[in-house]
N, C-alpha and C positions, 0 to 999 in steps of 0.2 A: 485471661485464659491462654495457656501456651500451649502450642501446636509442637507437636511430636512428629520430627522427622526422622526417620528410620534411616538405616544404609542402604538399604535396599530402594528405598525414595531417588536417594542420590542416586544410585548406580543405575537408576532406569533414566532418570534426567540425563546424569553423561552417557548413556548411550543414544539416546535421542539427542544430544546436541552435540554427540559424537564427543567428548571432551576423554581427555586420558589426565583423570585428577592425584595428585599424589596424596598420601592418605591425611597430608596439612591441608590439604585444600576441599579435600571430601569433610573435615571438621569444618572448615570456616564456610563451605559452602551451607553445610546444614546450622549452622546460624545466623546466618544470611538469609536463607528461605526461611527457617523460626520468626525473626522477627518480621518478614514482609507479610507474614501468614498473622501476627501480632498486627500487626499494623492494619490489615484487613478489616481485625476481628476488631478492633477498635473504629473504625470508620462505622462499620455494621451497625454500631450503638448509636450511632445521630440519629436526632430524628429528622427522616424526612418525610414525614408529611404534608403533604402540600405543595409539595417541590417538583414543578414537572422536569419530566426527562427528556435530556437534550443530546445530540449531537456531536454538539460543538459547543464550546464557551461564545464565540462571539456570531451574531446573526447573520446568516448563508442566506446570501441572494443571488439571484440570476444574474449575471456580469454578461452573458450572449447579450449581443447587438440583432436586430432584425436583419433576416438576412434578403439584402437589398441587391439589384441588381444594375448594376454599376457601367461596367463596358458594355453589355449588349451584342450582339453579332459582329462581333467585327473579325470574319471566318479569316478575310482577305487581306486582313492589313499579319494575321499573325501568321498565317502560313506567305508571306510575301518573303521572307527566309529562308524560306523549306527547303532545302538540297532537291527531295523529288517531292512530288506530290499526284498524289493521285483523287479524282471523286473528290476533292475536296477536304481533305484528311494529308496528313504526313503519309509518306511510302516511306516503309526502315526493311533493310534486308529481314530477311529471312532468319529465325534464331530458333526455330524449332522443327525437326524433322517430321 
């Protein structure tokens, strides 16, 4: 079965993908889109029954690690640095009016 691409097809595609085609390229494009729209209509035809649907070709697992708590309070060893400090926190100027 072959798909009929119009100019008018084309001229909506280059404008949505903003392209300025010269009129060799508005031909090769609409043969280009024929045979992927061919190619389609030919996958169309397998059968897939029975075939579930997936994702992904290869199996997607959880790769996060538990998230474990490690250092612990240690407030005083990281603000032992701090230029200023206040409360217990970093003091930084002022940066908004």
């Amino acid at each position: 079965m072959s798909n009929i691409i119009t100019d008018e097809t084309i001229e909506y595609v280059s404008i949505l993908a903003k392209l300025d085609l010269s009129e060799e390229e508005r031909e090769q494009a609409k043969k280009d889109m024929g045979s992927m729209l061919d190619y389609i209509d030919k996958l169309n035809e397998l059968n897939t029954q029975g075939v579930e649907p997936m994702s992904h070709i290869f199996p997607v697992n959880n790769v996060f690690r538990e998230d474990v708590l490690e250092n612990g309070d240690d407030r005083d060893n990281l603000l032992s640095n701090a230029p200023q400090k206040k409360d217990g926190c970093y003091k930084v100027p002022k940066t908004v009016e």
